[in-house]
N, C-alpha and C positions, 0 to 999 in steps of 0.2 A: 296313214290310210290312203292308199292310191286305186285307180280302178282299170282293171285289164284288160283287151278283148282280142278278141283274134276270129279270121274270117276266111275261109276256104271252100270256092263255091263257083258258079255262075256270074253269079251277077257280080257288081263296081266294088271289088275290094273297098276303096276307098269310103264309099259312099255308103258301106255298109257302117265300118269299124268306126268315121265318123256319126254314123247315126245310136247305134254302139253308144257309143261313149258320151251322147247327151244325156242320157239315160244314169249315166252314171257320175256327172260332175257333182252329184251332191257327196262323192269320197276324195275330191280334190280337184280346185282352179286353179293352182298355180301357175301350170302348163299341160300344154297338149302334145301328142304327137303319134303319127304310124309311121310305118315300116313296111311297104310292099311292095313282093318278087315282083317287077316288071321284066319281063326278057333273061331273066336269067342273075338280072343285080338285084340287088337289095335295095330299095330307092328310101329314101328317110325323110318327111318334112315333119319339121318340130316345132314352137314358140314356146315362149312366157306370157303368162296369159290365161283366161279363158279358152275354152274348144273353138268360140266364135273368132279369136284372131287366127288359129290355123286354118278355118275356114276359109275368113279373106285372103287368108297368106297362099292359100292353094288356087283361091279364084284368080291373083294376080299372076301366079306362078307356075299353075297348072298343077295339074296331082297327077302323083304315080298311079299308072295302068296296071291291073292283073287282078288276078281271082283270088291270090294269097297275101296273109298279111296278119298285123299286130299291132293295136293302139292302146295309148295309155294316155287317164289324165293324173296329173301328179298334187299330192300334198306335198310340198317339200320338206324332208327332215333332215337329210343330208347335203349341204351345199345351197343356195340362196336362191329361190326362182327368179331362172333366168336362161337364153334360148341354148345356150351349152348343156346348163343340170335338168334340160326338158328330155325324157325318156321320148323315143327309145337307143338304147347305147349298144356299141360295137362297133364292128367292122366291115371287111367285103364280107369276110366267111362267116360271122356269126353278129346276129344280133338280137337284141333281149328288150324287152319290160318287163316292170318288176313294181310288184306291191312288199313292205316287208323292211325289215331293218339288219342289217348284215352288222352282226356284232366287231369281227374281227378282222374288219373291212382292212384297217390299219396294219394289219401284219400279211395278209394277201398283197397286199397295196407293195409294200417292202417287197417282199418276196418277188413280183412279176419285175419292177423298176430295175432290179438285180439281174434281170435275167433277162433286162432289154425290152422291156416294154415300158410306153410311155404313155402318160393320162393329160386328158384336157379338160375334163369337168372337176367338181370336187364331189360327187357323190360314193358313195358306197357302190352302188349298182354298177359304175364302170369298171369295179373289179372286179364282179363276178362276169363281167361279159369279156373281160380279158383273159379272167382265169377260165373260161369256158373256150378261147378260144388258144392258150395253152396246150388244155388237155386235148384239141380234137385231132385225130389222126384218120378221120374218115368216117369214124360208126358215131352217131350223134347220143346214142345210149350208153355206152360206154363213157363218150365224155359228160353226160348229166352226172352220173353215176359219181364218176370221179369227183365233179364239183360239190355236191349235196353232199358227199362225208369229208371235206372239206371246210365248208362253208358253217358259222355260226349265227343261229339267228332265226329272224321268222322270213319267210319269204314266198312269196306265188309268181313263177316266172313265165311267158308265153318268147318262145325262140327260135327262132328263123335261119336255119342253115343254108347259106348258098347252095350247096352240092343238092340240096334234097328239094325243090322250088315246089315239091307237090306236096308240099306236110308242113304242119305244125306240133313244135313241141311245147310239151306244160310238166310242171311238177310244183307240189307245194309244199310247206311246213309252214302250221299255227296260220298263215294268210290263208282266207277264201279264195278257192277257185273251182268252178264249175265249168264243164262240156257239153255246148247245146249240141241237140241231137237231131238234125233233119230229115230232109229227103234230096240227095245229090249235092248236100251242103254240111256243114259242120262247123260248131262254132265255142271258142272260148270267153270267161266273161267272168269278172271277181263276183257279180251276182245276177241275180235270175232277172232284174228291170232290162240289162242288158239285150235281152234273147229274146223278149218275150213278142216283140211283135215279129219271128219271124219262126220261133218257134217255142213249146211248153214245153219241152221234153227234155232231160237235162243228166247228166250224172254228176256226181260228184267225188270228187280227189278227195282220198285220204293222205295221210303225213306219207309224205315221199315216194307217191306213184307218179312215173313215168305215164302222162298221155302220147300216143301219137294221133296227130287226129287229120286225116287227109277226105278227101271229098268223097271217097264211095264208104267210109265209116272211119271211126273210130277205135283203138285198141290200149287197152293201161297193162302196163308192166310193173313188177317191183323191183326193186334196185337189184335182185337176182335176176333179171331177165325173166321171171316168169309171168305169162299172158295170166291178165284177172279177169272171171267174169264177175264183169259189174252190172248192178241195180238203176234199170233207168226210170226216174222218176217226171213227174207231170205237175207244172204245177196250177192250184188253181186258181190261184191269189187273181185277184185286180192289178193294175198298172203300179197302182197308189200303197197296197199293200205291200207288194213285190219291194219296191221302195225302201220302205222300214222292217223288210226281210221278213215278213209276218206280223211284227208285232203292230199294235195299234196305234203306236205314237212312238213317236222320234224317243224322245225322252224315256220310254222302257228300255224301245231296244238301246238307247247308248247308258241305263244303266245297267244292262246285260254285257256290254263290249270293256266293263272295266276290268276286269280281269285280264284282257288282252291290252288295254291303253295301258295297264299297271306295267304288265312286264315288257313291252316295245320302249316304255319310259327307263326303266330304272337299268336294263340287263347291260345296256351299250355302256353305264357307268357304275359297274361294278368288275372288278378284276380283282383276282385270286382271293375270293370273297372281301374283298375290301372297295370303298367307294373310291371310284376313279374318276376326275373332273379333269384329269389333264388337255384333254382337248378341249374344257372351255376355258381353259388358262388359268386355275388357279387347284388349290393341291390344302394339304392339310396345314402346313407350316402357313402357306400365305394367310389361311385364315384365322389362324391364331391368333397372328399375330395384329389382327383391326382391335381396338380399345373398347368399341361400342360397335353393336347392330341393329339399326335400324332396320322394319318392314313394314314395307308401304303397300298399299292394294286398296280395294273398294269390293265391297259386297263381300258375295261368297271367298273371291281370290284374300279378302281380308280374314275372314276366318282362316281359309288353309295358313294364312302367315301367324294367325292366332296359337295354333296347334303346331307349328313351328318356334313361336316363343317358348314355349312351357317344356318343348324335347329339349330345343338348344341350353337355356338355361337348368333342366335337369339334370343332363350330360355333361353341359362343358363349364356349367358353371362361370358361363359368362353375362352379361347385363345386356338383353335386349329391348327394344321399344318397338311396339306396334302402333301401329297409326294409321288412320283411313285417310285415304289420299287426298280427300276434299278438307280437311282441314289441317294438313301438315302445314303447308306454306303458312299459314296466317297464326299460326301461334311462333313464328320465330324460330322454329327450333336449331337445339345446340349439337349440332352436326357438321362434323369438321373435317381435317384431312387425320388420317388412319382411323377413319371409320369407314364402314361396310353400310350403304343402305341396297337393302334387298327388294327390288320391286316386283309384282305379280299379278300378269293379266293373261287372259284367255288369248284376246284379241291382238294383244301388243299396242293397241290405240285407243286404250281409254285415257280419256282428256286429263285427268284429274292426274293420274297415275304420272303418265307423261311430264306433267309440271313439277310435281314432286320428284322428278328424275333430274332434272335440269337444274334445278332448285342446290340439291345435293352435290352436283357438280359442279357447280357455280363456287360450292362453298370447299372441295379441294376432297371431298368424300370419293371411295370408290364406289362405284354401281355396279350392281348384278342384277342381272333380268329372267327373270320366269315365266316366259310366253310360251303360247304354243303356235303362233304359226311365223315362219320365215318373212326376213326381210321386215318386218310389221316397223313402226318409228321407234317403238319401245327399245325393240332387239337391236336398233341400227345405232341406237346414241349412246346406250350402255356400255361401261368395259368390257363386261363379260354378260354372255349370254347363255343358258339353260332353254335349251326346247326339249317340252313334253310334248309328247307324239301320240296325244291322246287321237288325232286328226278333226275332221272338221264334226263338229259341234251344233245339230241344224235347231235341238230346243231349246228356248230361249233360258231356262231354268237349267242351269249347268250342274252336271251330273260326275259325267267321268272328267271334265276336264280341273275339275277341286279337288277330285281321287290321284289325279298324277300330280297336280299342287301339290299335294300334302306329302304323296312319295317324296319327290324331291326335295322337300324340308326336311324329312327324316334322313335322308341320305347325308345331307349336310349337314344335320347337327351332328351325324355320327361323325364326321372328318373333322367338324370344330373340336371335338370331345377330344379324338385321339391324339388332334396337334397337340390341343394346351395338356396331353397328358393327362386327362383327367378319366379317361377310359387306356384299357389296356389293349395293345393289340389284338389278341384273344378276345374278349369282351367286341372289341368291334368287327370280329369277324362273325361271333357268333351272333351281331343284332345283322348286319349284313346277311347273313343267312335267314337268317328270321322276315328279312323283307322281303328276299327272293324268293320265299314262300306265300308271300302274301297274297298274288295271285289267285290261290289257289282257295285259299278259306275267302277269300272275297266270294268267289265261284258258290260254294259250301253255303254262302248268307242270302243267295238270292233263290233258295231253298222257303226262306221263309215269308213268300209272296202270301200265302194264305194267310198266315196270321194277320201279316200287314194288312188286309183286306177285310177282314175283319175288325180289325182295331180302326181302320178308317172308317166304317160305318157307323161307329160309335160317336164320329166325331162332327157326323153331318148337321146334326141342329145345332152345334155350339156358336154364339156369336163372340166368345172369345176364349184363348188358352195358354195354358203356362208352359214352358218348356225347361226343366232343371236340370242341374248337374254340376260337379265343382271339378278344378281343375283342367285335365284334358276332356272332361265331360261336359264341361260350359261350354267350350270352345265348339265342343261339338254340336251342344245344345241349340248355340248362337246359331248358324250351318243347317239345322232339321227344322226352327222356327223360321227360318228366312224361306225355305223353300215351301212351307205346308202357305203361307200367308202370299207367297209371289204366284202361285197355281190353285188354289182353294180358293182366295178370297176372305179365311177366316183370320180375323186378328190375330196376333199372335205375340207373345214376346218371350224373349230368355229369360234365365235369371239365374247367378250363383247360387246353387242352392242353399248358404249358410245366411243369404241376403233375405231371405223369405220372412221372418222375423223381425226385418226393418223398415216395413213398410208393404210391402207386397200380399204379404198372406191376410191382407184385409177387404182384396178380392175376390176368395175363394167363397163362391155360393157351392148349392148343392146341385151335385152332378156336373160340375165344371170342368172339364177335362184337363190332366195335369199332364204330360210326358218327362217320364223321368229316366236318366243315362246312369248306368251306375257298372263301371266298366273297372274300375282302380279298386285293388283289392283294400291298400291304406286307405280309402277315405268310404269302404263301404258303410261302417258304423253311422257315418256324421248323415251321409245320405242317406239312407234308410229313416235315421230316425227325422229327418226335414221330409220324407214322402209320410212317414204315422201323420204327422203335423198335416199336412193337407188335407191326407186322408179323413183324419178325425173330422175336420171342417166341411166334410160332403163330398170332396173332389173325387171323381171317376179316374183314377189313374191306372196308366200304359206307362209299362215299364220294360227297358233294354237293358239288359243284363248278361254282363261276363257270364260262362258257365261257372266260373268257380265263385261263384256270388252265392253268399247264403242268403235263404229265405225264408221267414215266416209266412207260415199258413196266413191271405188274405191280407199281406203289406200291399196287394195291387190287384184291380181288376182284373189286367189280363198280364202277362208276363211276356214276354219277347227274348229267348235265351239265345245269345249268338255264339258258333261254333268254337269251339277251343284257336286260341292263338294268342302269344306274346302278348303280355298285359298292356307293355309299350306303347305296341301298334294296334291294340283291341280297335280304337277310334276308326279306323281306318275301316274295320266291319262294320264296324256299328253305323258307320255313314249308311250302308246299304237298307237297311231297314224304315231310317228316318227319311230316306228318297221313294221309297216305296211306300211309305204311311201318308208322305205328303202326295204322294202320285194315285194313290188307289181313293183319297177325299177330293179330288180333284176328279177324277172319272167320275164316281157316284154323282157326284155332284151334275154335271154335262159342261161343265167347261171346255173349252178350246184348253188341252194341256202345253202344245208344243206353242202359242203365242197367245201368252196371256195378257189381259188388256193393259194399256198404257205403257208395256215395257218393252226395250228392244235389246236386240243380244248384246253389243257393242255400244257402249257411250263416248262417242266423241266429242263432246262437247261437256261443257263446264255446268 
């Protein structure tokens, strides 16, 4: 997730697109940079960084002059923030910003290098401003054209032709981008905070239209050249709303953006429907071949490794250990060299996490890392590194970025499976398939906001509650009780649900609310009959439920049936419900949802 703008007008290009884009560093600080026609060149200042170092950088250095132009602050996915992989990229004749993930960045990349062109950053985005500058022979729509059927991937691009100094172009696919709408001005921008103080009026790009947008208006084409008329819209949000794109809090909208974190995560590592890790340096055979897998994480990053033990060992049938980062070090553990430990942080700089990494190298282990942001110390000491590109993450209760966790566990246990042969090729193409659908019924489960909103109501007097499930249902169970109790406030604990029996179910008063997962079609029996059991004992139970889940009239108060998908991966949906049940007892309630007391996003310290 990066943020774009573009500025053609009257007034301080410069002063514009950087005001632009403070508005918009809450979609990435890695780096800053614009791009504006001064006199006829393209003039480029860029850092690593915060917006506020291109600032000082223009104060000491001066900033390019002109009415046109293109800024961008960056998440980095592709290549390490730093003043090279700081957008914006190209040349004298063409140059570009870009929100988006270019799949097949690596076979562009070959292909121009062949044909005499040469790169200096490591990102994705310099081949598309190469390959755009390839195709141009003069008409700057014909060359878009030619790029977008081209080009793999999600992408919102704002680009700057020399030849043309009075216009700005835009196109996009799966990335937001919008076209503010002025008076003797016109303006690009990945969302509406961007514009708002200069204007509300806005349209919006569907997948693969052509804007041109120059200073006495704007016009969108489709990749036939043909003029659209488009819908110009007003918005009326607040500053602060604008912000969290309508919705009320950080934390809905980024459980609404999982769907797009899912597929920007997993698409770049999947090839010919098979999982492709080759660019993080390791492949099916190397992983086969570690004796033992350790994973390491804390909190939520420790559930997704949870739900990664139970695929990997179902799959590949090999012996993994999960462990919470704050106590791996001090029990000794037997962790040696051809072992694999897997560690997993949002941040890349949780304290604990970090030690446990060190710890394992110290001892001749290899390390693999599952961060999600660039450069982080996690990413930098590891062998090998895994970025989810879920982007930046502003509530403190993590949503989408445990959803691209948990992808990328699934993706990996399928390549453990196939090394050691324990799944068929076929077989992993068809779960690879299955994932890259997953998007999509994730999309299909946050359908069921009302129920959840209603199930939360029910749970507002409780002072405390049970969360069950067995198998990949614990794991999940673990995951929906950590969040209802880190945003609510209301106690909360998991439980195996065959453990109910051995001490627990002597909790259960009447009306006690119980949440129960029952997603595995093999283990529906044993759980249905441990939710009778509660039931019988008063408990109010909420139930999450595969669709092909049988049910008896009145095993649960209210039911929660999530959309058809791979029993496998069910978990994966079923998160969406148990974020919205803990998200909708947290509104009721009037808590602060996006920073709940005493906790902060990032633990750096022990």
């Amino acid at each position: 997730m990066c943020g774009i703008v573009g500025y053609i007008g009257d007034k301080d290009c410069a002063d514009v697109l950087v005001d632009s884009l403070e508005k918009l560093e809450y979609r990435g600080y890695d780096s800053a940079g614009i791009a504006v026609i001064e006199k006829g060149i393209i003039k480029v200042e860029k850092c690593k960084g915060r917006l506020a170092n291109l600032k000082d950088k223009m104060v000491l250095e001066g900033k390019p002059c002109g009415g046109c132009g293109i800024g961008h602050t960056r998440w980095a996915t592709h290549g390490e923030p730093s003043d090279i992989n700081s957008h914006p990229h190209g040349n004298k004749r063409v140059t570009i910003v870009h929100n988006g993930i270019i799949e097949n960045y690596r076979q562009i990349k070959e292909f121009l290098i062949s044909e005499g062109y040469s790169f200096v950053s490591e990102t994705d985005t310099e081949t598309v401003a190469k390959l755009m500058d390839y195709y141009y022979t003069g008409d700057p729509i014909e060359t878009i054209t030619k790029v977008v059927a081209e080009v793999k991937g999600s992408y919102a691009l704002g680009i700057l032709f020399r030849d043309f100094p009075d216009r700005i172009y835009a196109v996009r696919k799966d990335s937001p981008l919008i076209v503010g709408v002025g008076e003797n001005e016109n303006f690009l921008a990945s969302d509406v905070p961007a514009i708002m103080k200069y204007t509300r009026d806005y349209i919006l790009l569907e997948q693969n239209e052509i804007a041109v947008v120059k200073r006495e208006g704007v016009k969108v084409y489709n990749t036939h050249r043909e003029l659209l008329n488009k819908e110009v819209y007003t918005a009326d949000w607040d500053v602060d709303a604008a912000e969290k794109g309508g919705f009320e809090h950080f934390m809905l909208k980024e459980i609404h953006e999982q769907p797009t974190a899912v597929s920007t995560t997993i698409m770049p590592r999947i090839s010919d429907n098979m999982p492709d890790f080759t660019v993080e340096g390791f492949d099916a055979k190397k992983l086969a071949a570690y004796k033992h897998i350790f994973i390491v994480a804390c909190g939520t990053a420790m559930h997704a490794g949870m739900v990664g033990k139970y695929v990997i060992e179902k799959l590949a049938r090999m012996p993994v250990v999960v462990d919470i980062a704050s106590e791996f070090r001090y029990r000794d553990p037997l962790i040696a060299e051809n072992d694999l430990m897997i560690v997993i942080s949002q941040s890349g700089e949780t304290a604990d996490t970090k030690a446990a990494l060190e710890l394992a190298k110290s001892r001749g282990a290899d390390t693999l890392a599952i961060v999600n942001v660039k450069g982080s110390s996690i990413a930098r000491e590891a062998d090998m590194v895994v970025y989810t590109h879920a982007g930046p993450e502003i509530s403190v209760a993590s949503t989408k970025a445990y959803m691209v966790q948990v992808a990328i566990m699934y993706l990996i246990a399928f390549e453990v499976a196939y090394g050691r042969g324990q799944i068929t090729k076929e077989e992993c193409e068809r779960l690879t398939r299955e994932m890259a659908h997953m998007p999509e019924v994730i999309e299909e489960a946050m359908c069921l906001k009302e129920q959840c909103q209603y199930a939360a109501s029910k749970l507002l007097n409780a002072d405390s509650l049970l969360y069950i499930g067995r198998g990949l249902d614990y794991a999940l169970s673990m995951e929906g009780s950590l969040k209802l109790k880190e945003i609510s406030y209301i106690h909360s604990e998991s439980y195996a649900a065959g453990e109910l029996k051995h001490g627990t179910i002597s909790l259960i008063t009447e009306n006690m609310p119980v949440i129960a997962v029952v997603t595995q079609k093999g283990l529906e029996e044993k759980t249905i009959s441990n939710i009778k059991e509660v039931k019988a004992r008063g408990a109010m139970v909420v139930l999450i439920a595969a669709k092909n889940i049988e049910l008896e009239d009145g095993v649960a108060d209210i039911v929660i049936r999530l959309p058809e998908g791979d029993e496998l991966l069910t978990p994966m949906v079923a998160a969406v419900p148990l974020q919205l049940l803990a998200y909708y007892t947290s509104v009721l309630k009037g808590n602060d949802v996006d920073k709940p007391r005493n906790l902060a996003k990032s633990v750096t310290v022990e």
